[in-house]
N, C-alpha and C positions, 0 to 999 in steps of 0.2 A: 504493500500500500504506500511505500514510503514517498518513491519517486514519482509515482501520480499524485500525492496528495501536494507533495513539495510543489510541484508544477502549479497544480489546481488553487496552492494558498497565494504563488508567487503572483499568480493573474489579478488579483484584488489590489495591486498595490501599479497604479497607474502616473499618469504625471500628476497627478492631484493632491500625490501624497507629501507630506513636508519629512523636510529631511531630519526633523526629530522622530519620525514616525515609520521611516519606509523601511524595505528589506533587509536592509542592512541592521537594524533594529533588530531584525526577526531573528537574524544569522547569531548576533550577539547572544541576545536571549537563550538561542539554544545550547551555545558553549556553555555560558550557563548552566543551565539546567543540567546538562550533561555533567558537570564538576561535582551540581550539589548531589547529584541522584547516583554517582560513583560507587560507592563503598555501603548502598543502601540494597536490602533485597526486600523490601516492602513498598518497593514504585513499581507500579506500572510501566515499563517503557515503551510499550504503545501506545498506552493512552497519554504518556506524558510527552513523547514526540510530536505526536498528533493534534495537541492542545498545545505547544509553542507554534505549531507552525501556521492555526485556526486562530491565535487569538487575537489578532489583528485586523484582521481581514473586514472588518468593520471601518477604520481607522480613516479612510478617504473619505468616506458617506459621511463620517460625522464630521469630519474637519469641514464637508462641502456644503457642510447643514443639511442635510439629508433626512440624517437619523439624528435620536437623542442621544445615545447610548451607545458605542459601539460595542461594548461586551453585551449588552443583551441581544440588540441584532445580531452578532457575531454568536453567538452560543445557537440561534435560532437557525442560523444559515451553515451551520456546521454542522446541525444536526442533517439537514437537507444533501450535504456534502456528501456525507459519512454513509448516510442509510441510501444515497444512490448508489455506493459501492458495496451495498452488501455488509458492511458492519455490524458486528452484534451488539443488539439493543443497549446492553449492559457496559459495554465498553462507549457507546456513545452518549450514552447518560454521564459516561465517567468525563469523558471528555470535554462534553456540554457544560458542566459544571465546572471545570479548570477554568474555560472561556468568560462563562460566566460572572465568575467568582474572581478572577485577576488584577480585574480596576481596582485603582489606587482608592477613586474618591466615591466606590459602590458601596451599601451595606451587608453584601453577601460573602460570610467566613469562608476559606476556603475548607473542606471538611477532608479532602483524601490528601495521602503524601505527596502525588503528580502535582493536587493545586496549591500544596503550600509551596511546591517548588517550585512552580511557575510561576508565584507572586515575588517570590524572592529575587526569580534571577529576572524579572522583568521591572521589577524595583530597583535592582542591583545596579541595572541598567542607565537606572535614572541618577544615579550618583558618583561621585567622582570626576575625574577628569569627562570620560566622553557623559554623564550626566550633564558638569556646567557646557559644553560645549552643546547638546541639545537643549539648552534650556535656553542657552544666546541664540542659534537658531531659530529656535522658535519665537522667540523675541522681536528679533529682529525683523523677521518673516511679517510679524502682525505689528509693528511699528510701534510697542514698548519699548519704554527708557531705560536704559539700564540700571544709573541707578540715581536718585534724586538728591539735588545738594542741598535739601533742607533738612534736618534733623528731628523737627514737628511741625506739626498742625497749627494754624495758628488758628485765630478766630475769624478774620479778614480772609485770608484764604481757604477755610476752611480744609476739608479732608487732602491730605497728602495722595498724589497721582501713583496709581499701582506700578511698579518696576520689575524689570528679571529679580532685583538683588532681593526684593520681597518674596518675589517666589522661590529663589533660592532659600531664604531664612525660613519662611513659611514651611514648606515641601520637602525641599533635600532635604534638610538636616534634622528631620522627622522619619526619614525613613529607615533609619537605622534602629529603629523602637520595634519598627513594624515586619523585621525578620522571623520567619517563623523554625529556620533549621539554625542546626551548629553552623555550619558551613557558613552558611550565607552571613549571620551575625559577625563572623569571622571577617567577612570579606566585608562587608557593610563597615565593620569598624576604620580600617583601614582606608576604603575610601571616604567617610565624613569625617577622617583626621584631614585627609587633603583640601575639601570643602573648606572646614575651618580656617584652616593655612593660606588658602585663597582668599577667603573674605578678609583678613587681618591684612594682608599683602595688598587688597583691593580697598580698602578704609585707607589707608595711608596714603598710597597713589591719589586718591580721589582729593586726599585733605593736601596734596602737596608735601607730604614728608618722605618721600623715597621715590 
């Protein structure tokens, strides 16, 4: 199933997709996945190949305002994927649910070992070096600021204008909480010491002191 589905997932990801979001994302993710599910004999590797390679596949349609949600489309169009090739009900409930259950800002836990290890390494993704480098893309892409040189709110101007470096503070350096294996904590750690290190090195610059 691999190299037809690999195909089948690679077609969902057109010029539409931003470059915090496309293939190469997906490729990532599954190195990932592959490291944390390594040394583990209670994953699925079907279903958890299966669910890196579907869980995106949503991802154009929402960026194009299409859909609301791409993990819920994407879970529903996976299933549609899966059961035209014959897959067993049981593995694509598993799979559905990985898709599902991956978004960052959804309320649905991941409940099998496959989807706690595809939140991880698709989180994992999102932090560190190629995290800030998606996150400036993506910024940039939609014409937020980086980062603003006022330090509050006043009254006269009211609410401070949303920037990357808020979504940075907000998001990255939140998702190291949100690790659900050894592994991934591991690796999480390591990359929001970088973040950190960045943003301290990016405070400075901005203030004129290095």
């Amino acid at each position: 199933m691999s190299d037809d589905l690999r195909s089948v997932a690679r077609s969902y990801f057109d010029d539409r997709v931003s470059p915090a979001h496309d293939w190469h994302h997906v490729e990532r993710v599954e190195a990932l996945a592959a490291r944390l599910a390594a040394d583990r004999t209670d994953v699925d590797d079907r279903v958890l190949e299966a669910a890196v390679l579907l869980h995106d596949i949503g991802r154009a349609r929402e960026d194009a305002g299409e859909i609301a949600d791409h993990a819920e489309w994407g879970a529903r169009e996976a299933r549609a994927v899966l059961s035209a090739r014959g897959v067993a009900a049981e593995t694509i409930d598993a799979v559905c649910h990985c898709v599902r259950a991956h978004r960052y800002s959804n309320a649905v836990e991941p409940r099998s070992p496959a989807a706690r290890i595809l939140c991880d390494a698709d989180n994992l993704d999102a932090i560190g070096a190629i995290g800030l480098a998606r996150t400036f893309s993506y910024g940039g892409e939609h014409g937020i600021p980086i980062v603003s040189l006022e330090s509050a709110p006043t009254e006269s101007a009211g609410a401070l204008e949303e920037t990357t470096i808020d979504h940075v503070e907000e998001k990255l350096l939140s998702l190291r909480e949100r690790m659900y294996t050894e592994e991934g904590r591991a690796l999480a750690e390591s990359r929001h010491a970088f973040v950190e290190t960045y943003l301290e090195r990016l405070e400075r610059e901005v203030a004129g002191d290095a």
